[in-house]
N, CA, C and O atoms as a GROMACS GRO file, in nm:
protein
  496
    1UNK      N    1   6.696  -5.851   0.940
    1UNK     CA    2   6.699  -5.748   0.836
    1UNK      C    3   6.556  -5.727   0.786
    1UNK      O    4   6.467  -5.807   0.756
    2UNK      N    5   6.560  -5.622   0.786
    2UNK     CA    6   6.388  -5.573   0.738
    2UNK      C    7   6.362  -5.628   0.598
    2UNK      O    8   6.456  -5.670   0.532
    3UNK      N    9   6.239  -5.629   0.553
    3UNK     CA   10   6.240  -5.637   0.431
    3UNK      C   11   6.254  -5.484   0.302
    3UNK      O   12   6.285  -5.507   0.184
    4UNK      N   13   6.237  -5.395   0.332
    4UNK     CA   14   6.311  -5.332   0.248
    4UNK      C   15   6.446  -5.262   0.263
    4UNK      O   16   6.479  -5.156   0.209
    5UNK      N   17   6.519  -5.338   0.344
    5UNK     CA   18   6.659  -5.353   0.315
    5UNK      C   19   6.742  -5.413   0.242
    5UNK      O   20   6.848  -5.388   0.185
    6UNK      N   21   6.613  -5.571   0.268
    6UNK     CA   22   6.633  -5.686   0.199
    6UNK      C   23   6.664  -5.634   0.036
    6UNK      O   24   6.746  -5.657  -0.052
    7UNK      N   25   6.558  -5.558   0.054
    7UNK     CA   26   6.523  -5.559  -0.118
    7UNK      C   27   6.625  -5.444  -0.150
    7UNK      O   28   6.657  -5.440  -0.268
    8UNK      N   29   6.688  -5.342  -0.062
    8UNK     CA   30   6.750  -5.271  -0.133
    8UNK      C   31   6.930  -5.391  -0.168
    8UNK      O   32   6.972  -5.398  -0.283
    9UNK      N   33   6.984  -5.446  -0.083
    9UNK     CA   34   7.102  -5.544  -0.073
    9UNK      C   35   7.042  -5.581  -0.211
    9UNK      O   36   7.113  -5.529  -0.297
   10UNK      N   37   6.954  -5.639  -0.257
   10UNK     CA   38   6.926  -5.769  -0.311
   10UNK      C   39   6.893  -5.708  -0.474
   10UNK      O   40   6.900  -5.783  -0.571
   11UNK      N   41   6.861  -5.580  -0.485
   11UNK     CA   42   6.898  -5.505  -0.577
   11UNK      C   43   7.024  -5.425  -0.616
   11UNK      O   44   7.033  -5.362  -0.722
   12UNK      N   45   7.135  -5.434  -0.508
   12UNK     CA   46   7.258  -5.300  -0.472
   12UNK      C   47   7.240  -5.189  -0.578
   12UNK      O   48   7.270  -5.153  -0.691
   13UNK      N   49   7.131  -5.139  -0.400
   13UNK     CA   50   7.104  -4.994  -0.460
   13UNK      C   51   7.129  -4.933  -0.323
   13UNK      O   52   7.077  -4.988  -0.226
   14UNK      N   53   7.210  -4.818  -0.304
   14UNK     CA   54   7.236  -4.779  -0.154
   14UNK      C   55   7.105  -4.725  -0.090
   14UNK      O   56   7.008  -4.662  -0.134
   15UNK      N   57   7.133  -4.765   0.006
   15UNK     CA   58   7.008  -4.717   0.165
   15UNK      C   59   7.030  -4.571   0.176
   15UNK      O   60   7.147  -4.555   0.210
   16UNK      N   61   6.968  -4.453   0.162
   16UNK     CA   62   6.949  -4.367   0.224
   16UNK      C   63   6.813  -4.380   0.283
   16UNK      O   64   6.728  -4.467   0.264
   17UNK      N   65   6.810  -4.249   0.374
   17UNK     CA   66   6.680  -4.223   0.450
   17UNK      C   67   6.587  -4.204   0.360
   17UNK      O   68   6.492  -4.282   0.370
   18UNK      N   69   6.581  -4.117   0.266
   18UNK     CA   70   6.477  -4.051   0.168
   18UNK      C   71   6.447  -4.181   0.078
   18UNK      O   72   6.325  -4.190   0.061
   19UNK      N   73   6.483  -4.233   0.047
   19UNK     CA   74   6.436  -4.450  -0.024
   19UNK      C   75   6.392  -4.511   0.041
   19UNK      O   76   6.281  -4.559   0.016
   20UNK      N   77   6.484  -4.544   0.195
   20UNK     CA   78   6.397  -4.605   0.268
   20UNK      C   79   6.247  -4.562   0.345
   20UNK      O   80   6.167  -4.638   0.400
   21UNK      N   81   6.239  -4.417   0.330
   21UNK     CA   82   6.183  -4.363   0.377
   21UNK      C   83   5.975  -4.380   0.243
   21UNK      O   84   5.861  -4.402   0.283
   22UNK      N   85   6.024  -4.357   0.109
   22UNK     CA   86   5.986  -4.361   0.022
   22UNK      C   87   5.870  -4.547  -0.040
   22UNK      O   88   5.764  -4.584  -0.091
   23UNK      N   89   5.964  -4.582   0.002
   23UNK     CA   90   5.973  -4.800  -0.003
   23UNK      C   91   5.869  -4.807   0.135
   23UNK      O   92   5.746  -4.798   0.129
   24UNK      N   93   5.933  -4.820   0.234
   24UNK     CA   94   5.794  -4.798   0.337
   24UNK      C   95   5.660  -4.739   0.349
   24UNK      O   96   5.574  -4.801   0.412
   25UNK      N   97   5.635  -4.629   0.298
   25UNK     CA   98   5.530  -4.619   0.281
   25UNK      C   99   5.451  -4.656   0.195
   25UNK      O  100   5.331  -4.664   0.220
   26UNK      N  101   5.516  -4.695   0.044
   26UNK     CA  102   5.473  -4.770  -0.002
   26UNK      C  103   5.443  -4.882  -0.021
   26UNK      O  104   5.389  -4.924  -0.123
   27UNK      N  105   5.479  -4.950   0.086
   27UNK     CA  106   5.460  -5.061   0.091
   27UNK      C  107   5.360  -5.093   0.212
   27UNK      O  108   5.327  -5.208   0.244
   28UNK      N  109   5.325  -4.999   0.263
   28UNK     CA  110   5.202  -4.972   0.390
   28UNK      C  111   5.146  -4.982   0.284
   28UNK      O  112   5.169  -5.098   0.251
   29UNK      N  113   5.077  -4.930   0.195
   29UNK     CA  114   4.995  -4.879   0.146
   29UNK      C  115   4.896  -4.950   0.070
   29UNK      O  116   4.944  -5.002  -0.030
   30UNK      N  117   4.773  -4.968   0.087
   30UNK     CA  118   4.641  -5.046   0.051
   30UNK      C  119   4.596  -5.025  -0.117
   30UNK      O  120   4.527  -5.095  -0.190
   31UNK      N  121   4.670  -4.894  -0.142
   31UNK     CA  122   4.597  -4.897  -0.272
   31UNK      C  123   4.736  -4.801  -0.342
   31UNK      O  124   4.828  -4.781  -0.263
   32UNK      N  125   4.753  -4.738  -0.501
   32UNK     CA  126   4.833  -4.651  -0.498
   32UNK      C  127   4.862  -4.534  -0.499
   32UNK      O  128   4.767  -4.471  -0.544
   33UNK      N  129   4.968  -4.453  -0.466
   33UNK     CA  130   4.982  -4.325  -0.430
   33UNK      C  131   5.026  -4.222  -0.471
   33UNK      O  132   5.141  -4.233  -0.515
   34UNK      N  133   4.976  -4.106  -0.476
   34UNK     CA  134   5.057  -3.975  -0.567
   34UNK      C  135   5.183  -3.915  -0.473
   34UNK      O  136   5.191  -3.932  -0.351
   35UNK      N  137   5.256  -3.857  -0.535
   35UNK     CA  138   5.358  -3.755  -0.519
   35UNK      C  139   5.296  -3.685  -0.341
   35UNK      O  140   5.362  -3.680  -0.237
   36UNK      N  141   5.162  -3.642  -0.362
   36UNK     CA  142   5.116  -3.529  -0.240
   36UNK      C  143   5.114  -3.624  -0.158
   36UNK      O  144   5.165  -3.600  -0.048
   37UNK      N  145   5.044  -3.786  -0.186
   37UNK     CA  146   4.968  -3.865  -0.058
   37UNK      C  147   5.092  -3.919  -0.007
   37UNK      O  148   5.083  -3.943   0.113
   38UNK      N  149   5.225  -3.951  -0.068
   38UNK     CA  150   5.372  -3.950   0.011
   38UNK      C  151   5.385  -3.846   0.069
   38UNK      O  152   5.356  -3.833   0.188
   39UNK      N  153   5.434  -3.749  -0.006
   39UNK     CA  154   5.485  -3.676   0.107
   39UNK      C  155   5.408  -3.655   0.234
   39UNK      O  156   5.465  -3.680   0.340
   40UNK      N  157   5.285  -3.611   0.235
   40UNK     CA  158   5.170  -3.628   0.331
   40UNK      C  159   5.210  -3.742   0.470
   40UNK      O  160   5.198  -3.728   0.592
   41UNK      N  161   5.243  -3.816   0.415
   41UNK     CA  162   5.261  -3.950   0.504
   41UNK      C  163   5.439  -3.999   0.569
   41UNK      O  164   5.476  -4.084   0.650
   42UNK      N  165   5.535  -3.864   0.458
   42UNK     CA  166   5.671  -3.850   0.535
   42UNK      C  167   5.697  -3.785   0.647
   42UNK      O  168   5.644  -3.675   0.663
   43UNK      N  169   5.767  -3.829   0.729
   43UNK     CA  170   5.857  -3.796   0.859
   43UNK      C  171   5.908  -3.673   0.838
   43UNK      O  172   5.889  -3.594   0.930
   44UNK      N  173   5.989  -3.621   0.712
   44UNK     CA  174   6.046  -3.523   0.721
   44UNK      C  175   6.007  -3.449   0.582
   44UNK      O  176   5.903  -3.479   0.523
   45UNK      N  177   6.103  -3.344   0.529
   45UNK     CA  178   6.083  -3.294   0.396
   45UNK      C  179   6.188  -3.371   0.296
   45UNK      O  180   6.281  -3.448   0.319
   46UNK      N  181   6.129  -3.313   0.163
   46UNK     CA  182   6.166  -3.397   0.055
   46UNK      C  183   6.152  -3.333  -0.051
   46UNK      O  184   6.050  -3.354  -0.117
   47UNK      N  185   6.250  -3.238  -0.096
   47UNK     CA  186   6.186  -3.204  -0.219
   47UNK      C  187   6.156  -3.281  -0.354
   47UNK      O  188   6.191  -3.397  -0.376
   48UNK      N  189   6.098  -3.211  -0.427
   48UNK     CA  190   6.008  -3.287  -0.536
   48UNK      C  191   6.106  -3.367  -0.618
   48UNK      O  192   6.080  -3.484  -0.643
   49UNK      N  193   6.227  -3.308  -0.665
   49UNK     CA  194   6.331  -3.357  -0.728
   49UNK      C  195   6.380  -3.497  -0.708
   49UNK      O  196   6.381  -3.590  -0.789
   50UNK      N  197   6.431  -3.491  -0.551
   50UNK     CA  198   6.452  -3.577  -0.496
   50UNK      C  199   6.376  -3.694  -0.501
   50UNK      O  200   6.425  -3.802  -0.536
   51UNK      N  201   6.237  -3.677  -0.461
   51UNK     CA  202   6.154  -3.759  -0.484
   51UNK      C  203   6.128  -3.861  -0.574
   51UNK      O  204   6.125  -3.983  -0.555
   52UNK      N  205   6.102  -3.771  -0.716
   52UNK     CA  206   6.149  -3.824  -0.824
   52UNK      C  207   6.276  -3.915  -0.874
   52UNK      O  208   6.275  -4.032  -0.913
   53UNK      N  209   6.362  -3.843  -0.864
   53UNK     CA  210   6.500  -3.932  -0.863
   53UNK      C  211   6.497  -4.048  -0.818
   53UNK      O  212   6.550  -4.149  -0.864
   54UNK      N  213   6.430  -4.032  -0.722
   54UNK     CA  214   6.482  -4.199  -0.645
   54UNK      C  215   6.299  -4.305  -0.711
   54UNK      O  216   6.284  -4.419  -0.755
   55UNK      N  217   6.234  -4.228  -0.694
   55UNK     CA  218   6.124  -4.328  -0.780
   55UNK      C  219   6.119  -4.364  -0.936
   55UNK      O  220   6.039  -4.434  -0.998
   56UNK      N  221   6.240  -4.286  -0.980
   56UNK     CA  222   6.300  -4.347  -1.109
   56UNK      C  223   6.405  -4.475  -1.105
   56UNK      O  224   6.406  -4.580  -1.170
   57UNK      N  225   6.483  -4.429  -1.014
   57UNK     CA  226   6.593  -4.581  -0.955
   57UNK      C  227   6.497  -4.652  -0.928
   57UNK      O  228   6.535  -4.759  -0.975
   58UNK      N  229   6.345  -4.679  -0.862
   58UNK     CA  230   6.266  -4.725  -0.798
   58UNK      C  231   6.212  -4.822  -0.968
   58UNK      O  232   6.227  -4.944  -0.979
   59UNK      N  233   6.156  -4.738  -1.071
   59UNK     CA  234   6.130  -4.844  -1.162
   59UNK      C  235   6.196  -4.896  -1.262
   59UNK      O  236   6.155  -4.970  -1.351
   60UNK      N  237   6.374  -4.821  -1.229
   60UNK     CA  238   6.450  -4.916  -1.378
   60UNK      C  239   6.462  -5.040  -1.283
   60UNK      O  240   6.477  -5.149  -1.338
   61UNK      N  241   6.457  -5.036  -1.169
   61UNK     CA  242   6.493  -5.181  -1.085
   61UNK      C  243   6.410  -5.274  -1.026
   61UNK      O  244   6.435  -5.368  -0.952
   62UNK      N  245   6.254  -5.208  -1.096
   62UNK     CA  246   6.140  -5.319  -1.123
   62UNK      C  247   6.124  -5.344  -0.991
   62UNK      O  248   6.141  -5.452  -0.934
   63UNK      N  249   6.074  -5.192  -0.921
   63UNK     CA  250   6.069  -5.215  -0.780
   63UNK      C  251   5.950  -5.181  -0.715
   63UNK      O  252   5.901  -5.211  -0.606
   64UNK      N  253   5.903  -5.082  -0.850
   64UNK     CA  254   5.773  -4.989  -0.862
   64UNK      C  255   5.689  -4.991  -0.986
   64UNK      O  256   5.755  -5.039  -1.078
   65UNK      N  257   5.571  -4.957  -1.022
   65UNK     CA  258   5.537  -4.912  -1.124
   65UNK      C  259   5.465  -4.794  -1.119
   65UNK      O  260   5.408  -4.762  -1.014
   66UNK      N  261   5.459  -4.705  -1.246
   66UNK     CA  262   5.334  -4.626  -1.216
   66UNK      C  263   5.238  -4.597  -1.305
   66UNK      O  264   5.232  -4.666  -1.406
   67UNK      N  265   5.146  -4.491  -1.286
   67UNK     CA  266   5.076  -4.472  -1.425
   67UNK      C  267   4.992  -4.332  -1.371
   67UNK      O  268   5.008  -4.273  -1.264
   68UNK      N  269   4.913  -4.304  -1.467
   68UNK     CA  270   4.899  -4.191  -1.484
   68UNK      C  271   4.776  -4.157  -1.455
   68UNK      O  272   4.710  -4.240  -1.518
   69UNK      N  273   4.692  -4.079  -1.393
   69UNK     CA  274   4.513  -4.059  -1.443
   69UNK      C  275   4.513  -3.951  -1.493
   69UNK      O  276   4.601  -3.874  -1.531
   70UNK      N  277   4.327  -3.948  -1.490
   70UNK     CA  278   4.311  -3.862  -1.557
   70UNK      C  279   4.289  -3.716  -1.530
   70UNK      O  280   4.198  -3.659  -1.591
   71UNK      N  281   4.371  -3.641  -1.436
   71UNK     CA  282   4.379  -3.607  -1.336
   71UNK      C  283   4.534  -3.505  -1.384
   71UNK      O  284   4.545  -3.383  -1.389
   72UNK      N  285   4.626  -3.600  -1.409
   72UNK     CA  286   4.740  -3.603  -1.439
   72UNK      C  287   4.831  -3.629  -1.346
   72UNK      O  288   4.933  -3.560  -1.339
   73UNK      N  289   4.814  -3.700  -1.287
   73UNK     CA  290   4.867  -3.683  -1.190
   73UNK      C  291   4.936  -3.836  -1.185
   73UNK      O  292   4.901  -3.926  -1.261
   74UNK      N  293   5.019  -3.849  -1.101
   74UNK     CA  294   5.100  -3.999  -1.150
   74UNK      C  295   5.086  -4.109  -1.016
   74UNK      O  296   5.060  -4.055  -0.909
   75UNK      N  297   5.097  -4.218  -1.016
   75UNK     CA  298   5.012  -4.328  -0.910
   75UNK      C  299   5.143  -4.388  -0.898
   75UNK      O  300   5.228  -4.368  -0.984
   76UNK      N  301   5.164  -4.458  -0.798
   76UNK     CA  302   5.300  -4.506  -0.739
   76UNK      C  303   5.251  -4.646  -0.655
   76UNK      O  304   5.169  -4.665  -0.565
   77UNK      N  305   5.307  -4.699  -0.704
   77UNK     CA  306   5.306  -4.868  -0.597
   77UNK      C  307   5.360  -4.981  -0.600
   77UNK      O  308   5.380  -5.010  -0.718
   78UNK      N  309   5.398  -5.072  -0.522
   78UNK     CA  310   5.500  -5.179  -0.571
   78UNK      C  311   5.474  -5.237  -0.641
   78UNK      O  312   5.352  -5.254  -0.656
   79UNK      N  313   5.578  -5.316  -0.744
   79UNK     CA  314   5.563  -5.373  -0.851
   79UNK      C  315   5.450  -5.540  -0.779
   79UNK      O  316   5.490  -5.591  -0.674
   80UNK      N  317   5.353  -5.586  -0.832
   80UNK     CA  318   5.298  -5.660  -0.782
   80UNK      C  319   5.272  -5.759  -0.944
   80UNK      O  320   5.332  -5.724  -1.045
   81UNK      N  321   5.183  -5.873  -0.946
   81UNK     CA  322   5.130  -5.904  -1.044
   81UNK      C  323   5.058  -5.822  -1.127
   81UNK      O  324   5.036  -5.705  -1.096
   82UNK      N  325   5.009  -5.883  -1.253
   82UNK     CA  326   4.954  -5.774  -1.324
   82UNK      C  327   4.794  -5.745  -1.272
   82UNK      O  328   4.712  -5.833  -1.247
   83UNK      N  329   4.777  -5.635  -1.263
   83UNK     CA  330   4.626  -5.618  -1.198
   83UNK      C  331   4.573  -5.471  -1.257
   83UNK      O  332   4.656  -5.395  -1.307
   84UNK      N  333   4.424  -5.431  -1.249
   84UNK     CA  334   4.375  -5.345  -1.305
   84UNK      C  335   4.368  -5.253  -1.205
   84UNK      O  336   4.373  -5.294  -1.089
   85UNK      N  337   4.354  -5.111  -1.231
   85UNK     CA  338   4.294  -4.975  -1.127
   85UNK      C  339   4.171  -4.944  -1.174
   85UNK      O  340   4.156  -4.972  -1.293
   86UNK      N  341   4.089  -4.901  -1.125
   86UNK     CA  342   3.990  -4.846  -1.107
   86UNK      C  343   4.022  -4.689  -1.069
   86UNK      O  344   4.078  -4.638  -0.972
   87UNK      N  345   3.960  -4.633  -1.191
   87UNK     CA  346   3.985  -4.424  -1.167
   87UNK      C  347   3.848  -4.406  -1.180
   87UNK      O  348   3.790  -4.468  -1.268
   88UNK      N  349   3.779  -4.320  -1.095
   88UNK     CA  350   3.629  -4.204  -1.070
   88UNK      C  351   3.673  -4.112  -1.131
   88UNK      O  352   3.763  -4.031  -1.107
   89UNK      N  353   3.565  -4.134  -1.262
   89UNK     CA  354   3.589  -3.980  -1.301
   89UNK      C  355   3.554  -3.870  -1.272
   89UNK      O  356   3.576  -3.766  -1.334
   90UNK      N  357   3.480  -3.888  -1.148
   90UNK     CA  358   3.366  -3.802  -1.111
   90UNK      C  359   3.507  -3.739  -0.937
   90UNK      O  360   3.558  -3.628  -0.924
   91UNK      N  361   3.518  -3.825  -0.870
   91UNK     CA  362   3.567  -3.787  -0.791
   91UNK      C  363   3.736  -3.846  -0.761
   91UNK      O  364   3.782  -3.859  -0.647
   92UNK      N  365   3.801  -3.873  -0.868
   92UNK     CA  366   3.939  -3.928  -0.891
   92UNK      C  367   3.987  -4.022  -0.836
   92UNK      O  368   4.106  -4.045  -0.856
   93UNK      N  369   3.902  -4.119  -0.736
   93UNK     CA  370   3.997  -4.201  -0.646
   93UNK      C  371   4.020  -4.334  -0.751
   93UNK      O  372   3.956  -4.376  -0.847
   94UNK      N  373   4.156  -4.381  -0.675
   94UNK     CA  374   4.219  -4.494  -0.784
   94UNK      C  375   4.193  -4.643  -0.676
   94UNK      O  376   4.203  -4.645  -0.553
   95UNK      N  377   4.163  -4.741  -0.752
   95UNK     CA  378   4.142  -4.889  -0.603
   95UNK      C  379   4.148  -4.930  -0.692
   95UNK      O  380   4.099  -4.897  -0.800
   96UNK      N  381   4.255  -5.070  -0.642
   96UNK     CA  382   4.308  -5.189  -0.742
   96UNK      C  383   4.199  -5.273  -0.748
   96UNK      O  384   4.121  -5.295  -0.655
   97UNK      N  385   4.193  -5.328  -0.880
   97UNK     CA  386   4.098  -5.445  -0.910
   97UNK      C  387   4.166  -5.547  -0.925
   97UNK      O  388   4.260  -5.560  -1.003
   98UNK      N  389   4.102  -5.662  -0.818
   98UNK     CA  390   4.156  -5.811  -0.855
   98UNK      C  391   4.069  -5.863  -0.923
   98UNK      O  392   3.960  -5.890  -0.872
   99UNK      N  393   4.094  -5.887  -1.041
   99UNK     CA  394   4.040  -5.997  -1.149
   99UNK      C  395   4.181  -6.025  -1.239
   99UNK      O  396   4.287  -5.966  -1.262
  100UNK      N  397   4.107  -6.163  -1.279
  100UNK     CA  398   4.245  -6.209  -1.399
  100UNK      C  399   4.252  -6.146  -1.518
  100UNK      O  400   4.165  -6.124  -1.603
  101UNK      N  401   4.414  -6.112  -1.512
  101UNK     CA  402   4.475  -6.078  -1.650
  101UNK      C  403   4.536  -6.151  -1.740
  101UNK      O  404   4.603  -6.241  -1.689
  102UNK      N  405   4.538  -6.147  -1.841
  102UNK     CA  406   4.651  -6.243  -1.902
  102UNK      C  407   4.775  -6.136  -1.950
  102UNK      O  408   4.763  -6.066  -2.051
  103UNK      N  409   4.904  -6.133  -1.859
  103UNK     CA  410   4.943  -6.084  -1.870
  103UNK      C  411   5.045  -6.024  -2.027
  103UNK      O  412   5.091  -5.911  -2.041
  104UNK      N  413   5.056  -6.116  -2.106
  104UNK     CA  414   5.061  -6.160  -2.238
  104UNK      C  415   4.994  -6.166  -2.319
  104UNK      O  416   4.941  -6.273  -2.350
  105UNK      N  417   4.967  -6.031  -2.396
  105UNK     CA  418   4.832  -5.984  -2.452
  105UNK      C  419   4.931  -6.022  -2.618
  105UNK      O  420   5.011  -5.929  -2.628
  106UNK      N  421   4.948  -6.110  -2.728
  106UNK     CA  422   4.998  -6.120  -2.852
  106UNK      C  423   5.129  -6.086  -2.799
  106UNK      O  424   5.185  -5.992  -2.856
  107UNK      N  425   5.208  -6.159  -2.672
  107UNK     CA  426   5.330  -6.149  -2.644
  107UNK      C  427   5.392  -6.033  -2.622
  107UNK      O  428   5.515  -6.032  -2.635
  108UNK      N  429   5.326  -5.918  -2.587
  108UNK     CA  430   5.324  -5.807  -2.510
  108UNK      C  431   5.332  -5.821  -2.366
  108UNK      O  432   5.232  -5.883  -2.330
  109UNK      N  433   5.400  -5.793  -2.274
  109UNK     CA  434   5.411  -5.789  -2.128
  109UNK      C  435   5.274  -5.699  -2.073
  109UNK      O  436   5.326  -5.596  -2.031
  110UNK      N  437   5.189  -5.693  -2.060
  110UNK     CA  438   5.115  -5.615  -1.946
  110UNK      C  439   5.148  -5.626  -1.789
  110UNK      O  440   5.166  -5.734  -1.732
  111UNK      N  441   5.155  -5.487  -1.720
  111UNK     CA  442   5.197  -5.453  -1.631
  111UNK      C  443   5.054  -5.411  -1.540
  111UNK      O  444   5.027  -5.438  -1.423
  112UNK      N  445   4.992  -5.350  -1.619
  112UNK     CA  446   4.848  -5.291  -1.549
  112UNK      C  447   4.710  -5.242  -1.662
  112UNK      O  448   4.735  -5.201  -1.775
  113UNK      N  449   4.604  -5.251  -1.623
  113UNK     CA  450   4.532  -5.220  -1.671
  113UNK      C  451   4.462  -5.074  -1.605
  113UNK      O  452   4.477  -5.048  -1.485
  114UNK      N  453   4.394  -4.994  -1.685
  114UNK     CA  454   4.388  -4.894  -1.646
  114UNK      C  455   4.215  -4.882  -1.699
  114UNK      O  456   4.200  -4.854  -1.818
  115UNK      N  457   4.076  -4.904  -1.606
  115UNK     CA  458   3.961  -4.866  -1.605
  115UNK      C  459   3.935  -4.765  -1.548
  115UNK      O  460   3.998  -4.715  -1.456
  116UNK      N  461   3.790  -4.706  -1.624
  116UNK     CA  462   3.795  -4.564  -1.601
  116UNK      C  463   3.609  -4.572  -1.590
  116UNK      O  464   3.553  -4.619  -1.690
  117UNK      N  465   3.545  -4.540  -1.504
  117UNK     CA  466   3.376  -4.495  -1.415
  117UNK      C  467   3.386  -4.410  -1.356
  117UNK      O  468   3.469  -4.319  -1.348
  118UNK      N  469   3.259  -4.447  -1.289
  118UNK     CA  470   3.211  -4.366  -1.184
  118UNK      C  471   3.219  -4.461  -1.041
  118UNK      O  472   3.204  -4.575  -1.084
  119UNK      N  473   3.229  -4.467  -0.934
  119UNK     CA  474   3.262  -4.508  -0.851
  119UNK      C  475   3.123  -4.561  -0.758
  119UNK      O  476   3.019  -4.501  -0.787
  120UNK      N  477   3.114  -4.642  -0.673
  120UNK     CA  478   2.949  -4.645  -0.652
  120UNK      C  479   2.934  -4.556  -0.539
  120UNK      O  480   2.829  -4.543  -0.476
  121UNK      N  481   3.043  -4.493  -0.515
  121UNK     CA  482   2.998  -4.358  -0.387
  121UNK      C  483   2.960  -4.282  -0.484
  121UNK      O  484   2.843  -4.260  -0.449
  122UNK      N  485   2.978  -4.212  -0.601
  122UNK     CA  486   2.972  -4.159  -0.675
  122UNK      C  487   2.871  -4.114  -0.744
  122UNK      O  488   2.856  -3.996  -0.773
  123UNK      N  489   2.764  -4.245  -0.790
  123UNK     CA  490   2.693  -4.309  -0.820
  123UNK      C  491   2.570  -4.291  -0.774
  123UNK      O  492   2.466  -4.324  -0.831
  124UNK      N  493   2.582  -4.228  -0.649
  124UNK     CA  494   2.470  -4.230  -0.546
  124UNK      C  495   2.421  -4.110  -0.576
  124UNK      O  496   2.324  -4.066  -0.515
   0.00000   0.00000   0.00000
């Protein structure tokens, strides 16, 4: 059994194509992703609705998180430890930062941190 089958059983949330389809690529994925850079990277079509819908089942079941830039635009990726992004303000790209968090900021849960530069391509 694959692993995001695993994870859908292990949550009972039903398998369609458009979830499984959705979970895989995100889970390829090196850094996190908008609405365009999925679909971009789907097999088939999907409308936007759809999309949505299921990346909402995706974070009441703590499967995903997302967040926002400055851009407006919304970032998508598996739920992982707590870790920071990195946003260019100059040219928008988002790359996770590993450094330590304490995820328990005065007994607050942190999920992500959200930094905001210039990028050193950017920079140049």
């Amino acid at each position: 059994m694959s692993k995001i089958k695993k994870l859908f059983k292990d949550k009972n949330i039903k398998l369609t194509t458009a979830r499984e389809m959705i979970l895989d690529i995100l889970s390829k994925a090196s850094m996190p992703l908008n609405y365009e850079q999925i679909r971009a990277k789907m097999k088939t079509d999907m409308d936007k609705a759809t999309f949505y819908r299921n990346i909402s089942l995706f974070e009441e079941a703590n499967i995903i998180q997302k967040f926002e830039s400055d851009e407006r635009k919304w970032y998508f990726e598996f739920l992982k430890k707590a870790h920071a992004h990195f946003i260019c303000e100059s040219c928008h790209s988002v790359i996770c930062v590993d450094f330590a968090i304490n995820p328990n900021v005065e007994e607050h849960s942190v999920k992500n941190v959200i930094l905001k530069g210039v990028c050193k391509t950017c920079r140049r």
